[in-house]
Legacy VTK file of the C-alpha trace (Angstrom):
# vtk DataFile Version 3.0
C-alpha trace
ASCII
DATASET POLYDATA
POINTS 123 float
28.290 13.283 16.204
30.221 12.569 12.843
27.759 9.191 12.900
24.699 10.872 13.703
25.830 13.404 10.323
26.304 10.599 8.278
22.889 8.683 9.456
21.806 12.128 8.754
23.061 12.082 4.889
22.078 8.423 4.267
18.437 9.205 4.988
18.722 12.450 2.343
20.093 10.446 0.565
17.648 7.814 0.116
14.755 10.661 0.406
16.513 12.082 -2.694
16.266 9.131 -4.809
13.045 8.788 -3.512
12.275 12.622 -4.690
13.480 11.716 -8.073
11.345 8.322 -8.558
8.271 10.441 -7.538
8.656 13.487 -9.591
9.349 11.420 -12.270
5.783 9.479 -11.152
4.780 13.161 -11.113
5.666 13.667 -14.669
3.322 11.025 -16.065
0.561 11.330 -13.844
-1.341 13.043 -17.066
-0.694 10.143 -18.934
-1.684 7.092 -16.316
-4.716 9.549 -15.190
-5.974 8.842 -18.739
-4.685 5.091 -18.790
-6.706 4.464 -15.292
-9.899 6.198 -16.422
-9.972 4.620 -19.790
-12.177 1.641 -19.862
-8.971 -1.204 -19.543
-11.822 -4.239 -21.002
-10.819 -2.937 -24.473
-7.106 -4.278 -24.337
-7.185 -6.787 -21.290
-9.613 -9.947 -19.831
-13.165 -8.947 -19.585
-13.832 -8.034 -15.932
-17.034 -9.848 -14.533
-19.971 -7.739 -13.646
-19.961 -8.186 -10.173
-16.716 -6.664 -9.627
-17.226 -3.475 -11.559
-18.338 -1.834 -8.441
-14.687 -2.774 -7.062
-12.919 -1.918 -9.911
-14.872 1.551 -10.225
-13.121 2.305 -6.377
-10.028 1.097 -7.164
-9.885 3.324 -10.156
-11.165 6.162 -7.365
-8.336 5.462 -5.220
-5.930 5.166 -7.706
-6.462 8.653 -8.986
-6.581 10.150 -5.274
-3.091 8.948 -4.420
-1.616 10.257 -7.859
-3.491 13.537 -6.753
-2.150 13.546 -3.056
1.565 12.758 -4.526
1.962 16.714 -4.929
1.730 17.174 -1.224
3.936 14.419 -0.720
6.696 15.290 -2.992
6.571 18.865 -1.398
7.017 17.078 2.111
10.371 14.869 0.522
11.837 17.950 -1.401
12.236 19.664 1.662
14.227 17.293 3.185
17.883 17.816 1.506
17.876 21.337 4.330
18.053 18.906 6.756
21.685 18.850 7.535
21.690 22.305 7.172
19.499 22.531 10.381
21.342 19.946 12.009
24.754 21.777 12.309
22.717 25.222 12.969
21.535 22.839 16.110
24.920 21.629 16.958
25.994 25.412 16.955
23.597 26.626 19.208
23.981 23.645 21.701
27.846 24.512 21.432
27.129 28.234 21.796
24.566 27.490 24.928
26.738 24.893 26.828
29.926 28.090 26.753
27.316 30.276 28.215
25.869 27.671 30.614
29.783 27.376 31.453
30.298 31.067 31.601
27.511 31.590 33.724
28.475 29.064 36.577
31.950 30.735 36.610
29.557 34.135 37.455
27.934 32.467 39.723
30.651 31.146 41.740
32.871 34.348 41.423
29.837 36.545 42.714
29.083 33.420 45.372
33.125 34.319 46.545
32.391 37.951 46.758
29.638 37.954 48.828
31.464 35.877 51.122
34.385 38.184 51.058
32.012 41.146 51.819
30.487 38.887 55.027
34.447 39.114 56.092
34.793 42.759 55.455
31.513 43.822 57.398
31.846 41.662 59.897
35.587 42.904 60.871
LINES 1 124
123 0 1 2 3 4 5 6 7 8 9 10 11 12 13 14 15 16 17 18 19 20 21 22 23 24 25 26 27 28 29 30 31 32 33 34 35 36 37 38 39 40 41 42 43 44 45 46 47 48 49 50 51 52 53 54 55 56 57 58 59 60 61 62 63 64 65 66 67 68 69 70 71 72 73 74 75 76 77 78 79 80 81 82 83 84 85 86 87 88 89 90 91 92 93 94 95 96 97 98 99 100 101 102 103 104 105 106 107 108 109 110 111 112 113 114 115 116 117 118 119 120 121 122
């Protein structure tokens, strides 16, 4: 279990360095919103006519993904609670296996009392 924790803490940890390169993405998507609409022919080769079109959906794309990163980022930043739910699971599972322990003892205690009342009756 002690493995499965620390398989547990590797992956937040590399979701938290994650986190941090995309926030930081996050922080200059103002800035590389305005660098990808900005006609790049000024400062770089002249693109040939016939791949405008392309360029025009790269552009497209490019500015979807920096919009969907939001969402993304949400999904990673919630991931440091996940050890946190972990031992809450561990507890319960301890917590259910004592009553799934406690409850066979019931069982077989009530099992011996019925056949003790058979006895008694049946004298």
């Amino acid at each position: 279990s002690s493995l499965q924790f620390l398989f547990v803490d590797q992956k937040c940890q590399i979701f938290q360095d994650m986190n941090n390169h995309l926030e930081a993405v996050l922080r200059e998507k103002r800035t590389l919103r305005q660098r990808l609409i900005k006609p790049r022919c000024q400062d770089s080769l002249p693109i040939e006519a016939p791949y405008h079109k392309y360029i025009v959906e790269l552009l497209t794309e490019a500015v979807t993904f920096i919009e969907k990163l939001e969402s993304h980022l949400q999904a990673v930043r919630s991931s440091p609670q996940i050890p946190t739910l972990m031992k809450d699971m561990d507890i319960a599972l301890t917590k259910t296996e004592v009553l799934v322990r406690d409850l066979e003892e019931l069982t077989e205690q009530i099992l011996k009392w019925r056949e003790v009342q058979k006895g008694v009756h049946s004298d």
